[in-house]
N, CA, C and O atoms as a printed pandas DataFrame, in Angstrom:
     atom_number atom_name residue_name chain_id  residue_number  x_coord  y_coord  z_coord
0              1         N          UNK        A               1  105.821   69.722  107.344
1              2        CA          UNK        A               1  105.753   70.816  106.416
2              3         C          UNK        A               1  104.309   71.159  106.048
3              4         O          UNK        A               1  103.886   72.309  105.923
4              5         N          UNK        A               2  103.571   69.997  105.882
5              6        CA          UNK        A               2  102.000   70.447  105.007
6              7         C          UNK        A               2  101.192   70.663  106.261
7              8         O          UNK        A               2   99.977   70.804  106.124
8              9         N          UNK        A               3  101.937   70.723  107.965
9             10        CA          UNK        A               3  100.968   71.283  109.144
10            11         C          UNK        A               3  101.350   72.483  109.040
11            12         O          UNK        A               3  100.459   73.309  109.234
12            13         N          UNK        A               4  102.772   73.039  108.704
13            14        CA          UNK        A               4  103.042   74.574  108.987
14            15         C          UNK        A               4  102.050   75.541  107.936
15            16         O          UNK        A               4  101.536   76.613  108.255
16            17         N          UNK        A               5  101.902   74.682  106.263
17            18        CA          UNK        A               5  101.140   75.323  105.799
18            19         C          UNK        A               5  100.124   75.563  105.914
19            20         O          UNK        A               5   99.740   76.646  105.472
20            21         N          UNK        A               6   98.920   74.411  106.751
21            22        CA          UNK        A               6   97.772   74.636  106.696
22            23         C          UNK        A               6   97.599   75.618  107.674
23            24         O          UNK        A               6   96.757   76.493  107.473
24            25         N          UNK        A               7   98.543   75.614  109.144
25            26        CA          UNK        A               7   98.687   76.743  109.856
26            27         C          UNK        A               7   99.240   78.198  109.631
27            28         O          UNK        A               7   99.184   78.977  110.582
28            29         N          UNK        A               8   99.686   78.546  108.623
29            30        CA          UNK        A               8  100.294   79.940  108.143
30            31         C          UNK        A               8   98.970   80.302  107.503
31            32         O          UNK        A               8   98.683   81.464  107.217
32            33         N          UNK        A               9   98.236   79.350  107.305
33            34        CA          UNK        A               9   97.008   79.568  105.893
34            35         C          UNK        A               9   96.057   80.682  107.104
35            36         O          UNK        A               9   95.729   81.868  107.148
36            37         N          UNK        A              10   95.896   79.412  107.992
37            38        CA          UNK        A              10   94.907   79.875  109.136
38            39         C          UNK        A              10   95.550   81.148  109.829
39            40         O          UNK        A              10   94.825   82.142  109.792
40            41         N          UNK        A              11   96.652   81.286  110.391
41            42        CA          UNK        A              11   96.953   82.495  111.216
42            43         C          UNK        A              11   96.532   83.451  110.139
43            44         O          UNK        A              11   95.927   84.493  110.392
44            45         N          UNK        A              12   96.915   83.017  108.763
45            46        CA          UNK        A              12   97.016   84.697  107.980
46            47         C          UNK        A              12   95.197   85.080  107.687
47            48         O          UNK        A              12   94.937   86.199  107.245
48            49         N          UNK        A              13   94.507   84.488  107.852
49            50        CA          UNK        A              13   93.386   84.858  108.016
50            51         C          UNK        A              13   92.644   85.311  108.970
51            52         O          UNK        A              13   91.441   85.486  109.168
52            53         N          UNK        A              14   93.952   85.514  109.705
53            54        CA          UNK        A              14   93.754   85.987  111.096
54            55         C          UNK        A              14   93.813   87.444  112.066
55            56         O          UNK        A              14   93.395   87.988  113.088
56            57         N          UNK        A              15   94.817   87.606  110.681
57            58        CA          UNK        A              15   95.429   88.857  110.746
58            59         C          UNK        A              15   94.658   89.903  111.098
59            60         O          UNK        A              15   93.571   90.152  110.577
60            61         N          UNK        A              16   95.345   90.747  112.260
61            62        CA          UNK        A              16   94.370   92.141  112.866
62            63         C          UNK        A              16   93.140   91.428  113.439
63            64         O          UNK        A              16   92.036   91.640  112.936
64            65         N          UNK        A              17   93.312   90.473  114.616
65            66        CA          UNK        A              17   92.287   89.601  114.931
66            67         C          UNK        A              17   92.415   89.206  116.083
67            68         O          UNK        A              17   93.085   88.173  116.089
68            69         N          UNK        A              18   92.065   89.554  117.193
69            70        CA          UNK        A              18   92.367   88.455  118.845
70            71         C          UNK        A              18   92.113   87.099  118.716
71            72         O          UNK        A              18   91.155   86.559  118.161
72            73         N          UNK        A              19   92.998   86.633  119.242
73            74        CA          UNK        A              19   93.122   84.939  119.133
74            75         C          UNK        A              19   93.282   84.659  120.397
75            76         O          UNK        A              19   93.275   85.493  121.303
76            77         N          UNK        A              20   93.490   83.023  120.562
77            78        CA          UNK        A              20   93.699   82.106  121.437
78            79         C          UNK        A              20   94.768   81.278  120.546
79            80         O          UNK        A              20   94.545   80.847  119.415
80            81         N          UNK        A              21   96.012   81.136  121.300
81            82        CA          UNK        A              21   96.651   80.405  120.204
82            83         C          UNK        A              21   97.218   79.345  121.458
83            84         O          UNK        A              21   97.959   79.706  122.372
84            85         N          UNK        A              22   96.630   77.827  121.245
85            86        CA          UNK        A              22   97.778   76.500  121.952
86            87         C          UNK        A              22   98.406   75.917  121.044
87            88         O          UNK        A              22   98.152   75.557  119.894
88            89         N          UNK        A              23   99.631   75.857  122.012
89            90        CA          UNK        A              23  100.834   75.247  121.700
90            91         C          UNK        A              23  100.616   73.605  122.157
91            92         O          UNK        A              23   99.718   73.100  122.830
92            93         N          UNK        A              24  101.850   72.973  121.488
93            94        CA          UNK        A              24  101.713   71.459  121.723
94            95         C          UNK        A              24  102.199   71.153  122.992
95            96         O          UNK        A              24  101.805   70.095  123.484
96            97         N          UNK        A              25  103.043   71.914  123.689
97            98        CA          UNK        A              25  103.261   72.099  124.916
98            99         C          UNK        A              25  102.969   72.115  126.257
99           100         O          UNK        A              25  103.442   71.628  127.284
100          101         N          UNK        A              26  101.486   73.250  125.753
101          102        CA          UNK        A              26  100.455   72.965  126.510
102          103         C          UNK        A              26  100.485   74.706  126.715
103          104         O          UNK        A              26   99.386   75.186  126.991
104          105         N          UNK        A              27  101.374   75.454  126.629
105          106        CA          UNK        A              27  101.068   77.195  126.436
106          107         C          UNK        A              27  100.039   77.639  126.172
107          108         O          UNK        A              27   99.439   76.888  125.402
108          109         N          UNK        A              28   99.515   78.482  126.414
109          110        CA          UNK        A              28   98.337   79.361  125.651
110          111         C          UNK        A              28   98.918   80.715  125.363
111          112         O          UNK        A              28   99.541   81.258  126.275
112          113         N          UNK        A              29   98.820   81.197  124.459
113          114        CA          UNK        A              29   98.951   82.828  124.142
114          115         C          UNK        A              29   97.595   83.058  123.481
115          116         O          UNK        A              29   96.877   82.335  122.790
116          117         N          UNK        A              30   97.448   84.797  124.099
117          118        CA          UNK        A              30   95.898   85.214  123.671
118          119         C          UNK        A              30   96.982   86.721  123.373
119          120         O          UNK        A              30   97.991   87.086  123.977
120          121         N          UNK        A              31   96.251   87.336  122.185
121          122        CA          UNK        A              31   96.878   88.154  121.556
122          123         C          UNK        A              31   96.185   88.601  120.060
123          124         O          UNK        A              31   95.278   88.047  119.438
124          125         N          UNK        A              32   97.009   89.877  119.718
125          126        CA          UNK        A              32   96.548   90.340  117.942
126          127         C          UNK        A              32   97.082   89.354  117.552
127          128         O          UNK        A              32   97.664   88.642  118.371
128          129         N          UNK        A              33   97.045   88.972  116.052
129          130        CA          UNK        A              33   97.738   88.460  115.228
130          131         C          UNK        A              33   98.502   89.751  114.146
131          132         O          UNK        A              33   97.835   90.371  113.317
132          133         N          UNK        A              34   99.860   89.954  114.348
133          134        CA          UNK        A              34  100.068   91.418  113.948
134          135         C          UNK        A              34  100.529   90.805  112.197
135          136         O          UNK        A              34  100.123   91.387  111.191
136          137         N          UNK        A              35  101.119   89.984  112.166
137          138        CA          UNK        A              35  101.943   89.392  110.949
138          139         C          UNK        A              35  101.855   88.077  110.745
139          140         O          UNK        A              35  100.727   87.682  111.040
140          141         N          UNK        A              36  102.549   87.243  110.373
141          142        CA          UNK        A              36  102.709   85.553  110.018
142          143         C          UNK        A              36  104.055   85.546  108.776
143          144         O          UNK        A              36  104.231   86.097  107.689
144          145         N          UNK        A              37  104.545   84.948  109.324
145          146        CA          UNK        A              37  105.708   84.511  108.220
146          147         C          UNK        A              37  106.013   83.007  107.663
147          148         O          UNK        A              37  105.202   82.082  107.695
148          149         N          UNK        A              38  107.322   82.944  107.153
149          150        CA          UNK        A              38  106.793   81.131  106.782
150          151         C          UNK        A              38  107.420   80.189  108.330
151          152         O          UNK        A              38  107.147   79.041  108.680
152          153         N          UNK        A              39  107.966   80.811  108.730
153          154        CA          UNK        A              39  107.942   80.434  110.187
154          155         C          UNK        A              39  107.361   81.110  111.415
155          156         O          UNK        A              39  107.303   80.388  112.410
156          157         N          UNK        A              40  106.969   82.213  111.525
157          158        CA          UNK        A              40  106.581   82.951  112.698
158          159         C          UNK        A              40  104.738   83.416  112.327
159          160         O          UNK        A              40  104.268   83.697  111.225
160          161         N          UNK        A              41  103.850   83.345  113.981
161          162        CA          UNK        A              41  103.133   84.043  113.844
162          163         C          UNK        A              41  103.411   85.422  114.658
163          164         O          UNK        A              41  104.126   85.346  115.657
164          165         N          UNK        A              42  103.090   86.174  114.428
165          166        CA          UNK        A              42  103.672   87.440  115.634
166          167         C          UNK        A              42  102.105   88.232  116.251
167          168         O          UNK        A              42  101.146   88.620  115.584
168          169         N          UNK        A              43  102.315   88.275  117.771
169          170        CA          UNK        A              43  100.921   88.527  118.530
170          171         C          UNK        A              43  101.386   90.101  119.165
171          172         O          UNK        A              43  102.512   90.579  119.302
172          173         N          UNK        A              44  100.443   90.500  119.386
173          174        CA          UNK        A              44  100.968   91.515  120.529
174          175         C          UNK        A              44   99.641   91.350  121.425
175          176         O          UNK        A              44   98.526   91.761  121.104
176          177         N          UNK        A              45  100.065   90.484  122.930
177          178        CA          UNK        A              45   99.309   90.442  123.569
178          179         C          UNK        A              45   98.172   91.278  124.505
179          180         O          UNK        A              45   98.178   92.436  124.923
180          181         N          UNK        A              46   97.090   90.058  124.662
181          182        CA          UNK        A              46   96.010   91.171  125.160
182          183         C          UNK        A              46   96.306   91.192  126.781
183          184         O          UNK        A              46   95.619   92.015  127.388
184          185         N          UNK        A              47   97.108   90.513  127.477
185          186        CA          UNK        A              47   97.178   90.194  128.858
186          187         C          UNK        A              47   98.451   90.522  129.464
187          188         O          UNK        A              47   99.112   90.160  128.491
188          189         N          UNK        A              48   99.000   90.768  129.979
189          190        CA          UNK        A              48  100.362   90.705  130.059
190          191         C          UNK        A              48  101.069   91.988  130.195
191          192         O          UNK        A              48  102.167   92.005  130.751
192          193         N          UNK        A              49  100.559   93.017  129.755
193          194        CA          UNK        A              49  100.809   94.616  129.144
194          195         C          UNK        A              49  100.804   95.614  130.939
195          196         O          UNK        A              49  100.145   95.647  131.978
196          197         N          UNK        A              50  101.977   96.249  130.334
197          198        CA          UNK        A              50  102.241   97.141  131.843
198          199         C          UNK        A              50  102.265   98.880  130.944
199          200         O          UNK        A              50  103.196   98.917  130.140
200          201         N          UNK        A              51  101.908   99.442  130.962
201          202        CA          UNK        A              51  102.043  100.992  130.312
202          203         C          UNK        A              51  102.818  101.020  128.502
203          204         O          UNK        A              51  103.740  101.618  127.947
204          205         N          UNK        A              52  101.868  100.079  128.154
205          206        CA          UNK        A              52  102.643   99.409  126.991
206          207         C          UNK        A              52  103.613   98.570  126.574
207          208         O          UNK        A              52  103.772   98.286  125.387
208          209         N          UNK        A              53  104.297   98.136  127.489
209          210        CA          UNK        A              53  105.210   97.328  127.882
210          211         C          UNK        A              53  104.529   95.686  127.621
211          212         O          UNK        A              53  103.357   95.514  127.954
212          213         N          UNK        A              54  105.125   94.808  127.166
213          214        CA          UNK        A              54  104.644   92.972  127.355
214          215         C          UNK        A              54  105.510   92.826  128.487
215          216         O          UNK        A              54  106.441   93.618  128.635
216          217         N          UNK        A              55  105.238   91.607  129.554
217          218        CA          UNK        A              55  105.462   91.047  130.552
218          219         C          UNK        A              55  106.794   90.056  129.869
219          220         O          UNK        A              55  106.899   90.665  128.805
220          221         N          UNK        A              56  107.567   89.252  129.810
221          222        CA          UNK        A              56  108.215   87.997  129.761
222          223         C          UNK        A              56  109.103   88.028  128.282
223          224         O          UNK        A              56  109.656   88.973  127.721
224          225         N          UNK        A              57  108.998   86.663  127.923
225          226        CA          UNK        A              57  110.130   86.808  126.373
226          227         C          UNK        A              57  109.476   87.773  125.518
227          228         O          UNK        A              57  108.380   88.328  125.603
228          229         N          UNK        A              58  110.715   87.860  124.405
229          230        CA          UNK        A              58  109.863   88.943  123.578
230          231         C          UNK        A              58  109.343   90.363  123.902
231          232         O          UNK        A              58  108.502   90.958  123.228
232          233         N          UNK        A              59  109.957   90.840  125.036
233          234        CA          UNK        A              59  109.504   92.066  125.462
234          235         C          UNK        A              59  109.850   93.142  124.195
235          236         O          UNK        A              59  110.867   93.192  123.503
236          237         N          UNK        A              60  108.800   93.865  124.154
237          238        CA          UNK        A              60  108.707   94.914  123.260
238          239         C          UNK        A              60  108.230   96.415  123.628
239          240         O          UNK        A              60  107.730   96.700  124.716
240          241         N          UNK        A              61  108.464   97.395  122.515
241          242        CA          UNK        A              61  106.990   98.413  122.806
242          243         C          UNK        A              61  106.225   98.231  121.996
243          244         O          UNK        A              61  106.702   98.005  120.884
244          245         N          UNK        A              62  105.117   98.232  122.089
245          246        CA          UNK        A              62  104.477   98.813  120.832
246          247         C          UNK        A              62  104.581   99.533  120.064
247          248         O          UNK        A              62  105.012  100.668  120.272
248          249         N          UNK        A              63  104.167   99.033  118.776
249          250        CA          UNK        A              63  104.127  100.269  117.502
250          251         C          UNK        A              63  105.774  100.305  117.155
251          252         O          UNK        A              63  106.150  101.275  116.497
252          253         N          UNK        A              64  106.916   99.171  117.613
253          254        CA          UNK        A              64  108.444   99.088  117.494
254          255         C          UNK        A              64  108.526   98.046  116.889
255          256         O          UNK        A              64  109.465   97.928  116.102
256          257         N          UNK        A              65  107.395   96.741  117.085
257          258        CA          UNK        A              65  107.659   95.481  116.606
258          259         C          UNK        A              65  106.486   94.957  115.928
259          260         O          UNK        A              65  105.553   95.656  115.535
260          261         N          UNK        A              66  106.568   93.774  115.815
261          262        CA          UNK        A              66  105.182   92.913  115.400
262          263         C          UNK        A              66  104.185   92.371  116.738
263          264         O          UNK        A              66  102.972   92.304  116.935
264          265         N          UNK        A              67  105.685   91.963  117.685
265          266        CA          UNK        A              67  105.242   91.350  118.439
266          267         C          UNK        A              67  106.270   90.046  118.988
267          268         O          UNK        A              67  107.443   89.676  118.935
268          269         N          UNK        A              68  104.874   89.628  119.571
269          270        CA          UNK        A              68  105.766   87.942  120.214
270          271         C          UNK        A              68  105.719   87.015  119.059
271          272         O          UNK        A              68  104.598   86.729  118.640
272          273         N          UNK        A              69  106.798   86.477  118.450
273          274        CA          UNK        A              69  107.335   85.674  117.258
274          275         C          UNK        A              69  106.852   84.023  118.206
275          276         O          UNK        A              69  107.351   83.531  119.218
276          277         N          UNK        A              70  105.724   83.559  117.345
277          278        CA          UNK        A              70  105.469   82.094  117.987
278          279         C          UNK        A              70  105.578   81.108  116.658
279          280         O          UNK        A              70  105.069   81.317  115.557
280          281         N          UNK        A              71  106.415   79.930  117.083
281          282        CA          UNK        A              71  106.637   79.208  115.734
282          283         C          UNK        A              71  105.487   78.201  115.399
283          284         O          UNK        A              71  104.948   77.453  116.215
284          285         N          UNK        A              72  105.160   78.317  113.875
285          286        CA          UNK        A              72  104.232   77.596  113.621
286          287         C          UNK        A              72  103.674   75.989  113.678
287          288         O          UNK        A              72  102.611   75.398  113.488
288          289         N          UNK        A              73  105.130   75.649  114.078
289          290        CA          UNK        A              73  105.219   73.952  113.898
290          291         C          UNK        A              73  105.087   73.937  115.493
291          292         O          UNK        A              73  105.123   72.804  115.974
292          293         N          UNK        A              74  104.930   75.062  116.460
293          294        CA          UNK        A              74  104.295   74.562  117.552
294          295         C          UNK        A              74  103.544   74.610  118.004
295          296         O          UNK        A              74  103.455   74.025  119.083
296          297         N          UNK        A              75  102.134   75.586  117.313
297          298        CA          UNK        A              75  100.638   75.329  117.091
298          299         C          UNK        A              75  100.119   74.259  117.468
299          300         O          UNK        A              75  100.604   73.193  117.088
300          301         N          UNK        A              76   99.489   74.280  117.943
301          302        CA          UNK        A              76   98.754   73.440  117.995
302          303         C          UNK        A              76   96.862   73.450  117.390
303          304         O          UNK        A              76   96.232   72.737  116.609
304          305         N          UNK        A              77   96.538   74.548  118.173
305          306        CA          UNK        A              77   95.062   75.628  117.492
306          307         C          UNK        A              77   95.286   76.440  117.722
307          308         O          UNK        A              77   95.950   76.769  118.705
308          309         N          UNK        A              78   94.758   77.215  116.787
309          310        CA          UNK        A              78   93.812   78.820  117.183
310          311         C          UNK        A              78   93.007   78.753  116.577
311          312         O          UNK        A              78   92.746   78.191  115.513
312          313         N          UNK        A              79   92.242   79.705  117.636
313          314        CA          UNK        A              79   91.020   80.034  117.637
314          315         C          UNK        A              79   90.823   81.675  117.884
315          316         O          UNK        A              79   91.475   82.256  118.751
316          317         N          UNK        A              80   89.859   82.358  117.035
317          318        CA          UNK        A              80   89.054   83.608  117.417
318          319         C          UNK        A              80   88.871   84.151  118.656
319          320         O          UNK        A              80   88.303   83.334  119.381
320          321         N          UNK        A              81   89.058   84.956  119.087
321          322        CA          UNK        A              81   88.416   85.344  120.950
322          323         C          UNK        A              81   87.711   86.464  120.387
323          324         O          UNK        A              81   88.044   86.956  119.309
324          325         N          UNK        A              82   86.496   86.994  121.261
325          326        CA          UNK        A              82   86.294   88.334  121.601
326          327         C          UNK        A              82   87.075   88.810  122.295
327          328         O          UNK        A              82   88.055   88.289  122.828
328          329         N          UNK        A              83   86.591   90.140  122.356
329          330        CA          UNK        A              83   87.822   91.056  122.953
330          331         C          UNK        A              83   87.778   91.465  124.338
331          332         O          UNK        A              83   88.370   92.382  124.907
332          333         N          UNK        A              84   86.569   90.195  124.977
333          334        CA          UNK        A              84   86.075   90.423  126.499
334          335         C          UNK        A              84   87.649   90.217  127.414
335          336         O          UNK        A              84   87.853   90.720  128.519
336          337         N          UNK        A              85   88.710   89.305  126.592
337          338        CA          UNK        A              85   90.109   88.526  127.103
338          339         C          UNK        A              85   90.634   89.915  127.764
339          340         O          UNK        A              85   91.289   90.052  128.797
340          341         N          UNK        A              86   90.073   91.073  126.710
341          342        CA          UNK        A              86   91.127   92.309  126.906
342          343         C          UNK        A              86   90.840   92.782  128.536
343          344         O          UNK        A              86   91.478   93.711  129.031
């Protein structure tokens, strides 16, 4: 519980921000940070994108959703990117 908070703390300072986000898994997602909830961060990725379209789970349009819903207890880091990822 007191990792999800220190991680909701961090994504939400994140907000409107390109990231690097690993999972404990070993995933990487690179993406906005569009939202954060007490369980979800939500990205809309910088990689992946076909005529607005996301590639894989979570397919969306833009400007319809938040994004890709990633759960916080499977953080591992994030980190800041420039926007060279784009």
């Amino acid at each position: 519980m007191e990792g999800e908070k220190l991680m909701y703390d961090l994504c939400q300072r994140h907000i409107n921000k390109a990231v690097e986000i690993r999972c404990h898994d070993g995933t990487i997602h690179r993406g906005v940070v569009t939202k954060v909830d007490e369980r979800h961060v939500y990205l809309q990725p910088l990689d992946g994108m076909k005529d607005g379209f996301a590639d894989g789970p979570g397919v969306f349009v833009f400007g319809f959703g938040f994004g890709i819903p990633i759960a916080l207890a499977s953080i591992a880091a994030i980190a800041a990117i420039g926007l060279f990822w784009w």
